[in-house]
C-alpha positions, -999 to 999 in steps of 0.1 A, spaced: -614 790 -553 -581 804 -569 -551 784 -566 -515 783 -573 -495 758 -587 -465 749 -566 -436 723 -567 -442 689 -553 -433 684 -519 -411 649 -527 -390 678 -551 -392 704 -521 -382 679 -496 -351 667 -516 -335 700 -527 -353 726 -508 -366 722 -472 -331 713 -461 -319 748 -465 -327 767 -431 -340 794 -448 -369 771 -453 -374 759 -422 -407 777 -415 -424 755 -445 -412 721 -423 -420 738 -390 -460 750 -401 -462 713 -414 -454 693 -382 -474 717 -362 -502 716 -379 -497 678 -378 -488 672 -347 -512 697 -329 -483 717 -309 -460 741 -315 -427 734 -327 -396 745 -345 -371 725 -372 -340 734 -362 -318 714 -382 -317 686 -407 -296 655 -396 -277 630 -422 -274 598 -416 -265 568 -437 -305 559 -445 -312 599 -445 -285 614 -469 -298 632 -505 -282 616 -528 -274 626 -565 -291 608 -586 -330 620 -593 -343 587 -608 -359 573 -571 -392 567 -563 -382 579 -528 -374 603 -510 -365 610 -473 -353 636 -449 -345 639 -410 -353 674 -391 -346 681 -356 -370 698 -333 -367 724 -310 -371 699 -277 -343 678 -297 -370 652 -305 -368 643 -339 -391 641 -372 -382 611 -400 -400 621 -436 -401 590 -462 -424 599 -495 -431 569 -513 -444 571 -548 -450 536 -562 -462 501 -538 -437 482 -525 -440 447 -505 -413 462 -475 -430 495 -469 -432 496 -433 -401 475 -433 -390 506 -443 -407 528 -418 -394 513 -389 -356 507 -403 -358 541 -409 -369 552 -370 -350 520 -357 -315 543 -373 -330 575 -358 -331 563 -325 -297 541 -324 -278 569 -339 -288 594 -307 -264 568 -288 -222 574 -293 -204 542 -280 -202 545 -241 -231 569 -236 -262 568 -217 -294 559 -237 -307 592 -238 -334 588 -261 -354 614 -276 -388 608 -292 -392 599 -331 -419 614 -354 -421 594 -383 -441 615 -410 -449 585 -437 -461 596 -473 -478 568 -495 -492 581 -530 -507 548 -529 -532 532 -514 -525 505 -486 -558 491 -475 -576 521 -466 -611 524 -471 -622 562 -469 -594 574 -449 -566 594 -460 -550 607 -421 -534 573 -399 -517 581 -367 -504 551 -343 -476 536 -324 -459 502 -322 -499 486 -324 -505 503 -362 -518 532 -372 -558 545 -363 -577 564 -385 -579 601 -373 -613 613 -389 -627 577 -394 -625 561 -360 -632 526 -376 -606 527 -398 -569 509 -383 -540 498 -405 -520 471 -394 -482 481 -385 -477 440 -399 -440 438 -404 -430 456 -374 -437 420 -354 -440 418 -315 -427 455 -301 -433 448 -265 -411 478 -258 -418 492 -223 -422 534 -220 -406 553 -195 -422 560 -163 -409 597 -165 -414 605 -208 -433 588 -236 -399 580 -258 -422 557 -283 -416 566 -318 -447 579 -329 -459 572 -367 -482 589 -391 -490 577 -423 -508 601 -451 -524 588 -485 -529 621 -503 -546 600 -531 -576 588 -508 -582 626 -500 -616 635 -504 -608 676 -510 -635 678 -477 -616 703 -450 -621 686 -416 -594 712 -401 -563 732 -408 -536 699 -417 -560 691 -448 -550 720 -465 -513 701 -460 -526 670 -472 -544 688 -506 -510 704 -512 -495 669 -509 -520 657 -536 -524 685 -557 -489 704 -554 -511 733 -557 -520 762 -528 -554 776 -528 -558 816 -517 -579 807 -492 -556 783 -470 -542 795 -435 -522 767 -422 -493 773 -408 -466 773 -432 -488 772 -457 -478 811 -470 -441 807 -468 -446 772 -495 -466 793 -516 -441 822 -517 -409 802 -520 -424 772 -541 -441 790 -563 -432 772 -597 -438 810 -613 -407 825 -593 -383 800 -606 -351 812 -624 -359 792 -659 -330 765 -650 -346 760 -613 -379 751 -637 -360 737 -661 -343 713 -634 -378 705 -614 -389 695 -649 -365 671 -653 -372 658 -619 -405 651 -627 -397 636 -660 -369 609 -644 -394 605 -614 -423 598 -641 -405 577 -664 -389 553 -638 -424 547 -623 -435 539 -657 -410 514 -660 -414 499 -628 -453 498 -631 -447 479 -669 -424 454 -649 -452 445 -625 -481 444 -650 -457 418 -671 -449 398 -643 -487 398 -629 -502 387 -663 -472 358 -664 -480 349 -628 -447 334 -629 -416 345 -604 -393 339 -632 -408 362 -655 -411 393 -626 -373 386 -616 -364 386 -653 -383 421 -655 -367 434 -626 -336 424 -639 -343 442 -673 -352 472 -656 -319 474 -631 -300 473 -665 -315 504 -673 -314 519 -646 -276 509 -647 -269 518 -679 -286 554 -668 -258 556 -640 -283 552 -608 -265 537 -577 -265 501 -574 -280 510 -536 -309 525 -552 -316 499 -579 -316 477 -550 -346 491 -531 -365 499 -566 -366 460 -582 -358 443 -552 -327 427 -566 -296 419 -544 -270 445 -547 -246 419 -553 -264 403 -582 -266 436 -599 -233 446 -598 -231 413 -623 -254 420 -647 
């Protein structure tokens, strides 16, 4: 089949899909996802959700609010890390405490968490995971589970009236097998690929084609994706050096001492010490010294 490049959708998320005239690309996604029909009717900031300057990050996130005011937390993830769903639930843990002002009744509305790993994290032949607060289940490979392991003992109770659980999904676009078991794998082979073929017909689907398209980019929007993807690449590269060295040293020494060389770079290239942070690993205070 014919296809046709696009831009990623870590790059779309960061600098596109918050503009409301984009909205319908977000909205086609979740539904499609989620099964239902819903609308993005604005993206929320917060201190864990803000887009931030800098493009050297290996990841990126975004907030959306739906139509029933229940809201959808995006995290992309490009390269392994040890906190991942540490992450995840910080991340859903802010959604839901920031719905609360001081003196206010605990209103809560219900969190999707839409996680993106271009890594794999134990899965076997499974590429869709959808679960709760007991890890996430294997949604074309019934066998298949994922343990939620760092998000402990959540013996949360639901309300008798509404289901105000956060809800998680976690997609591996890597482990996808290109097979189309129904309309959200065409989402997930634009996830891997970046790419739309002419035959697709998920929701939203059309509208990324037409407004991604990497042909009908003004040559400094291409010019500026491609130095997205350059920053993105060569601060993965880096990173994946570090944990090669440090693996064939098998020494903790020797991976802090990479970690620390890296920071410096990324320092030096005028990334915030925030970022650097999540990236090596490193206290923020330690690299403010170095």
């Amino acid at each position: 089949m014919e296809e046709r490049t696009i831009v990623s959708f870590g790059y779309a998320i960061k600098y596109l899909l918050r503009e409301k005239a984009n909205f319908g690309i977000t909205s086609g996604f979740l539904r499609e996802l989620l099964k239902r029909k819903v609308e993005v009717t604005a993206i929320l900031e917060s201190e864990s959700n803000k887009d931030v300057p800098d493009k050297k990050t290996n990841r990126v996130d975004m907030k959306a609010q739906i139509d029933g005011a229940e809201i959808a937390v995006f995290e992309i993830q490009f390269l392994e890390t040890v906190d991942f769903f540490g992450k995840v639930l910080f991340g859903v843990s802010k959604a839901v405490v920031e719905q609360v002002s001081e003196g206010a009744r605990y209103d809560i509305k219900k969190i999707y968490s839409v996680n993106i790993a271009y890594y794999n994290i134990g899965a076997r032949r499974e590429y869709l995971f959808n679960g709760k607060f007991d890890g996430f289940k294997g949604v074309h490979f019934k066998d298949e589970t994922i343990p939620f392991t760092q998000a402990g003992d959540l013996a949360a109770k639901s309300s008798p009236k509404r289901d105000i659980h956060p809800e998680y999904y976690l997609i591996l676009p890597e482990m996808f097998d290109g097979q189309m078991r129904d309309r959200f794998d065409e989402w997930v082979y634009v996830l891997k690929k970046s790419a739309v073929r002419n035959d697709f017909t998920a929701e939203g689907i059309k509208e990324a084609l037409q407004k991604l398209d990497k042909l009908q980019m003004s040559p400094e929007q291409r010019n500026a994706y491609n130095r997205y993807l350059e920053d993105r690449y060569s601060v993965e590269s880096a990173i994946r050096t570090g944990i090669m060295t440090g693996r064939e040293e098998g020494e903790a020494k020797g991976r802090e001492e990479m970690a620390a060389e890296i920071a410096k770079e990324l320092k030096f290239d005028g990334m915030p010490v925030e970022k650097i942070a999540q990236i090596t690993g490193l206290a923020t205070e330690y690299i403010k010294k170095i």
